[in-house]
DSSP file (Angstrom, degrees, kcal/mol; ACC not computed):
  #  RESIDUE AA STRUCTURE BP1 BP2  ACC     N-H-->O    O-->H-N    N-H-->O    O-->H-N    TCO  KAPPA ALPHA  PHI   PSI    X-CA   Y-CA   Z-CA
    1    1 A X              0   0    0      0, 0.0     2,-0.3     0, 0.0    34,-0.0   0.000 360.0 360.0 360.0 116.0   41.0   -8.1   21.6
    2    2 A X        -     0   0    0     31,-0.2    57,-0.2     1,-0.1     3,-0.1  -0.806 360.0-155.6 -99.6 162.9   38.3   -7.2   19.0
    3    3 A X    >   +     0   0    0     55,-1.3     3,-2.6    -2,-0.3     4,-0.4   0.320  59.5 113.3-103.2  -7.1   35.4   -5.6   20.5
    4    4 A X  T 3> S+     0   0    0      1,-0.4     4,-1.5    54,-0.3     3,-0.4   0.747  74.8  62.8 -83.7 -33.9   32.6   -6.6   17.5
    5    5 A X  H 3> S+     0   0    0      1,-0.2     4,-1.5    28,-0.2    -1,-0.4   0.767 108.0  41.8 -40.1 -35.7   30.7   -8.9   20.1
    6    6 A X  H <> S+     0   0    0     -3,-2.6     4,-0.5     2,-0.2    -2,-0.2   0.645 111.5  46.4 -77.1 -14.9   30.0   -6.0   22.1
    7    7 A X  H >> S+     0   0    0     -4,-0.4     3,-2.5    -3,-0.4     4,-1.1   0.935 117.7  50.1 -67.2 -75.7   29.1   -3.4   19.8
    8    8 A X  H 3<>S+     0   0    0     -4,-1.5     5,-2.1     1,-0.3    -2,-0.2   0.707 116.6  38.2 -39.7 -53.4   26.9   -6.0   18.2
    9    9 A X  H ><5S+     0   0    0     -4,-1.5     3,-1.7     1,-0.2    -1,-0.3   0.733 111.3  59.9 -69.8 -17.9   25.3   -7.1   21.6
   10   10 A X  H <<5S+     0   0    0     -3,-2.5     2,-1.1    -4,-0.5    -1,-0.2   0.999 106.7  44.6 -70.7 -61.3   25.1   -3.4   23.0
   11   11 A X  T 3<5S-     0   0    0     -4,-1.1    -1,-0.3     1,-0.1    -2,-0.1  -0.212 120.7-113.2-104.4  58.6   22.7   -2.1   19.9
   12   12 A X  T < 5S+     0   0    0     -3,-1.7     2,-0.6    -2,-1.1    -3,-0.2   0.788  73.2 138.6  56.6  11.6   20.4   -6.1   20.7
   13   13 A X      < -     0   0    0     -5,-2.1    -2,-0.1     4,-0.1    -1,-0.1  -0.815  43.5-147.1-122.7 139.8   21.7   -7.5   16.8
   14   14 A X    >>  -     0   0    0     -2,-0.6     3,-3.4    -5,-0.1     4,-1.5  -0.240  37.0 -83.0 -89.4 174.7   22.9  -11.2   16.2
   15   15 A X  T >4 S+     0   0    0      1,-0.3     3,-1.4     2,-0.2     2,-0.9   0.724 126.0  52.9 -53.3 -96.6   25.6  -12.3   13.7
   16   16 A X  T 3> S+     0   0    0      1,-0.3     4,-0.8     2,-0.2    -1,-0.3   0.297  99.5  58.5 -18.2 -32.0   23.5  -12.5   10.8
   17   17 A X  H X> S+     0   0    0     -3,-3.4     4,-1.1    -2,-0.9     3,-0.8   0.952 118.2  36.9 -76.3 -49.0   22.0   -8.7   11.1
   18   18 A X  H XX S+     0   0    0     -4,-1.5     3,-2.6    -3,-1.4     4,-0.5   0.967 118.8  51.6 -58.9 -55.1   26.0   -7.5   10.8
   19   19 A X  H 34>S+     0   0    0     -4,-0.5     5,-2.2     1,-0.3    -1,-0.2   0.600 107.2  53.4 -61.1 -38.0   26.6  -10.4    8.2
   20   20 A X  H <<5S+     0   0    0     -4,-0.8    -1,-0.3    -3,-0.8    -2,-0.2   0.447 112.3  43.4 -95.8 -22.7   23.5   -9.1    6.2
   21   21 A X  H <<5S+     0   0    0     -3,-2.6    -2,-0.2    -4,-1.1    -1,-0.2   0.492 111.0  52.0-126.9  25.0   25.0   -5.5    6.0
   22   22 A X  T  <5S-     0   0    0     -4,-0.5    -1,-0.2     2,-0.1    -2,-0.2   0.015 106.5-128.2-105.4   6.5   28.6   -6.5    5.1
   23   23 A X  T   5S+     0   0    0     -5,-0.3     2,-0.4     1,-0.1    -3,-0.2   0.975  72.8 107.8  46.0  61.6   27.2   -8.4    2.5
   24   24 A X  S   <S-     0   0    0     -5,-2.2    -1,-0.1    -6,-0.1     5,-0.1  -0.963  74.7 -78.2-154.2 131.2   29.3  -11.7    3.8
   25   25 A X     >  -     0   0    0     -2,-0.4     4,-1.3    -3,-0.1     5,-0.4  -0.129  23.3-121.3 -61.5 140.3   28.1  -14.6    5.4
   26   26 A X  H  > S+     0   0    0      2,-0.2     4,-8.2     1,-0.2     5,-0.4   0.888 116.4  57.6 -32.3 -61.0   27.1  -15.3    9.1
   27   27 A X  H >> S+     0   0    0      1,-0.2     4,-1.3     2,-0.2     3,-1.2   0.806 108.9  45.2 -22.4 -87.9   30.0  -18.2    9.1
   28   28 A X  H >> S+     0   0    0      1,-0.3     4,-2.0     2,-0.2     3,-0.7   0.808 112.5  50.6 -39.9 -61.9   32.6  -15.5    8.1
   29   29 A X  H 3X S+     0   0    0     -4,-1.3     4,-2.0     1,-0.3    -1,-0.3   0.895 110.9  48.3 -38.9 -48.8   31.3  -12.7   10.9
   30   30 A X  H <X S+     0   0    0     -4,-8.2     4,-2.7    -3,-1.2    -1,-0.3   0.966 107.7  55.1 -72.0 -19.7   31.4  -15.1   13.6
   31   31 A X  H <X>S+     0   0    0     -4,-1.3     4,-2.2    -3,-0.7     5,-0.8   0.970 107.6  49.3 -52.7 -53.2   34.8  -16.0   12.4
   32   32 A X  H  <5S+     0   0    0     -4,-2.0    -1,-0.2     1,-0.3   -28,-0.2   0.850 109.9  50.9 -50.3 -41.8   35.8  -12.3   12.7
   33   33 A X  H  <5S+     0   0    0     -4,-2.0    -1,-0.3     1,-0.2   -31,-0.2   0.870 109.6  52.8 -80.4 -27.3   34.4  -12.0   16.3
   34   34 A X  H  <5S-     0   0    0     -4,-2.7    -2,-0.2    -5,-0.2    -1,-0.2   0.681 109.8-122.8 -64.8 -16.0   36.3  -15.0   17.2
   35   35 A X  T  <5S+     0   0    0     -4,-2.2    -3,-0.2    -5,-0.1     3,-0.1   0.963  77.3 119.6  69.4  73.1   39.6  -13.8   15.9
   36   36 A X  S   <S+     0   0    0     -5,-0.8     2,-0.2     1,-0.1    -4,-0.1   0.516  77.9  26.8-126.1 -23.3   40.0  -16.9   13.5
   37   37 A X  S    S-     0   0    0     -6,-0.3     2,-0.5    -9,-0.1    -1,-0.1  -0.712  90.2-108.9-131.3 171.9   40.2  -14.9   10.4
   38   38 A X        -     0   0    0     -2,-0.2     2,-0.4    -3,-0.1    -6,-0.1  -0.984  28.6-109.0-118.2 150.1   41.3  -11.3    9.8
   39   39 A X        -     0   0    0     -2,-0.5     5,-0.2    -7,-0.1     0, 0.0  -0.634  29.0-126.2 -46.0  95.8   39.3   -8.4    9.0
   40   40 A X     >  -     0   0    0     -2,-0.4     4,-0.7     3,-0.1    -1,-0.1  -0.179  34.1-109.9 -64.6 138.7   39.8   -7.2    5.3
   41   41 A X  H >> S+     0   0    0      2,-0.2     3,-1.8     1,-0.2     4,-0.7   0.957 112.5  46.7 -33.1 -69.5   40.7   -3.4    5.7
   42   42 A X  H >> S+     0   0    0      1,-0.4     4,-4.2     2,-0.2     3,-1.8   0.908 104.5  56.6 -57.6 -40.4   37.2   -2.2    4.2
   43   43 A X  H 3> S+     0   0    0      1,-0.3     4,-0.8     2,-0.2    -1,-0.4   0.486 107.5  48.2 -75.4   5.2   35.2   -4.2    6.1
   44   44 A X  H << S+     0   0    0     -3,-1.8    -1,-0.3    -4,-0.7    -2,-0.2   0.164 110.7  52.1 -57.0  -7.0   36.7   -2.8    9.1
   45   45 A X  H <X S+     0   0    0     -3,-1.8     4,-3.0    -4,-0.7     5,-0.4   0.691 115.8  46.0-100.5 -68.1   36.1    0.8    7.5
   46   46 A X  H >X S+     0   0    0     -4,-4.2     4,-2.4     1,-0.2     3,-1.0   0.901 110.9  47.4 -60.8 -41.4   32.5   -0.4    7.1
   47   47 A X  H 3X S+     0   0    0     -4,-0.8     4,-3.4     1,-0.3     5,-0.2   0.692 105.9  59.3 -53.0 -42.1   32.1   -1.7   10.3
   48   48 A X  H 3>>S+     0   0    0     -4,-0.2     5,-2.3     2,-0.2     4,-2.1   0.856 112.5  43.4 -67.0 -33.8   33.6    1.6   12.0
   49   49 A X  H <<5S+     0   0    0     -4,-3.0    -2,-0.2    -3,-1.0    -1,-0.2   0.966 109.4  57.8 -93.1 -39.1   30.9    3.6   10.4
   50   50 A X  H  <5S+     0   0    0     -4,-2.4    -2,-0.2    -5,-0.4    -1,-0.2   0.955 116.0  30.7 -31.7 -62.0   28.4    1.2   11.2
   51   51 A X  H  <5S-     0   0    0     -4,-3.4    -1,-0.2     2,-0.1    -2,-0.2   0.647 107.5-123.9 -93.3  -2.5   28.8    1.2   14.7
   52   52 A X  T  <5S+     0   0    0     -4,-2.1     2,-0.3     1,-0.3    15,-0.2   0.989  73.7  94.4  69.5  58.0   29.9    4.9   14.7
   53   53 A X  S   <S-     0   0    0     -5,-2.3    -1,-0.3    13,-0.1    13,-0.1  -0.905  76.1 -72.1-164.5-167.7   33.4    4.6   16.5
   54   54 A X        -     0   0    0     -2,-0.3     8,-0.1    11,-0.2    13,-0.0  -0.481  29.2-123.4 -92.9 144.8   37.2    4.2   15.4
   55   55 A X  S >  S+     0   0    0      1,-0.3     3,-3.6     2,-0.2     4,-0.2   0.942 114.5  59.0 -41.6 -71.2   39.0    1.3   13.9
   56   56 A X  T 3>>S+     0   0    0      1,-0.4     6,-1.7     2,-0.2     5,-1.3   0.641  96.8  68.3 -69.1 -18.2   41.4    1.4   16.7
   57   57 A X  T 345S+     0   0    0      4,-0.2    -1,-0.4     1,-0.2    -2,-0.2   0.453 105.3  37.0 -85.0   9.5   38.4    0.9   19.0
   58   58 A X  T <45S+     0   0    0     -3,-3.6   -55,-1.3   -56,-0.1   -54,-0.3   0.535 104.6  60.2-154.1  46.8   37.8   -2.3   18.0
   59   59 A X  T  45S-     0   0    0     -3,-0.5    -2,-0.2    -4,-0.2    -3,-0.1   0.314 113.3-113.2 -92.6   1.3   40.4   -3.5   17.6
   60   60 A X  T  <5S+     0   0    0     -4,-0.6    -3,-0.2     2,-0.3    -4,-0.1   0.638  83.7 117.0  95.3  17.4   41.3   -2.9   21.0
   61   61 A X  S   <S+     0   0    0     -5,-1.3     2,-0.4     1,-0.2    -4,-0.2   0.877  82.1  17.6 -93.1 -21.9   43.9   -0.5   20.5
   62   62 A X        -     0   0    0     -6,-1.7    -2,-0.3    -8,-0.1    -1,-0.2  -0.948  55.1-143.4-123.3 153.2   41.8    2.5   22.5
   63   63 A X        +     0   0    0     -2,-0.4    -6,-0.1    -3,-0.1    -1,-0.1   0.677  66.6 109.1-106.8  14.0   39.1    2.7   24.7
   64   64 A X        -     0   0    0      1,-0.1     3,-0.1     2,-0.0    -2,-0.1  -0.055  42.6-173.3 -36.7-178.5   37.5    6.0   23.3
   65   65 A X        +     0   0    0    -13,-0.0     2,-0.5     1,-0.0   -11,-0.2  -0.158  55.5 105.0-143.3 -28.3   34.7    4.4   21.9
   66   66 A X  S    S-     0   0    0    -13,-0.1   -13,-0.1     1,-0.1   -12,-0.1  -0.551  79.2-121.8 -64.0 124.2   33.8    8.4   20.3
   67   67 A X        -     0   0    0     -2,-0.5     2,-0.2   -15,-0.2     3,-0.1  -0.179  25.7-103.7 -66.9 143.8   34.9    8.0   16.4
   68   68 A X        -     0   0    0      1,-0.1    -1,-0.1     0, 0.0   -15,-0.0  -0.660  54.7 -81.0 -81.1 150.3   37.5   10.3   15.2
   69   69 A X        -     0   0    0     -2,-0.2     2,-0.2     1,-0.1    -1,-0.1   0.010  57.4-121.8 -72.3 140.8   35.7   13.4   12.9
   70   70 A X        -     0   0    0     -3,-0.1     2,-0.3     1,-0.0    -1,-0.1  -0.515  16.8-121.2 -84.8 148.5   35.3   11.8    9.6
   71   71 A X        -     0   0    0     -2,-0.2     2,-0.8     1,-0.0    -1,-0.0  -0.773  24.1-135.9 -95.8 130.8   37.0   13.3    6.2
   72   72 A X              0   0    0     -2,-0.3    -1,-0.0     1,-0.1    -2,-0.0  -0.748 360.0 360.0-112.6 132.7   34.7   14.2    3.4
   73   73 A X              0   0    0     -2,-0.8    -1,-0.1     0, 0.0    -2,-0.0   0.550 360.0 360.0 -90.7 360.0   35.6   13.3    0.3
């Protein structure tokens, strides 16, 4: 169960605002909330920081929502 329909609807922004800062088209994003396509590794990297939680929260593997402390490179 990916979670990116609810992050999205929680901070009020439709497919196109996410679509518009993954640089990728609406088409593809809804695909991604539908579970029709899979998530390229990075755009799951961006996405985590976007919505400022963990990969494994949304993909459904926890339900922390709190992001694990990020490593600075």
């Amino acid at each position: 169960m990916i979670r990116l329909k609810d992050l999205r609807e929680d901070r009020d922004l439709c497919q196109k605002d996410i679509a518009d800062e993954l640089n990728i088209t609406q088409t593809n994003y809804s695909k991604y909330e539908l579970e029709k396509i899979n998530i390229p590794i990075e755009t799951l990297r961006k996405l985590s920081i976007f919505f400022n939680t963990s990969i494994d929260y949304i993909l459904g593997m926890t339900n922390e929502i709190k992001p694990y402390p990020r490593v600075n490179k």
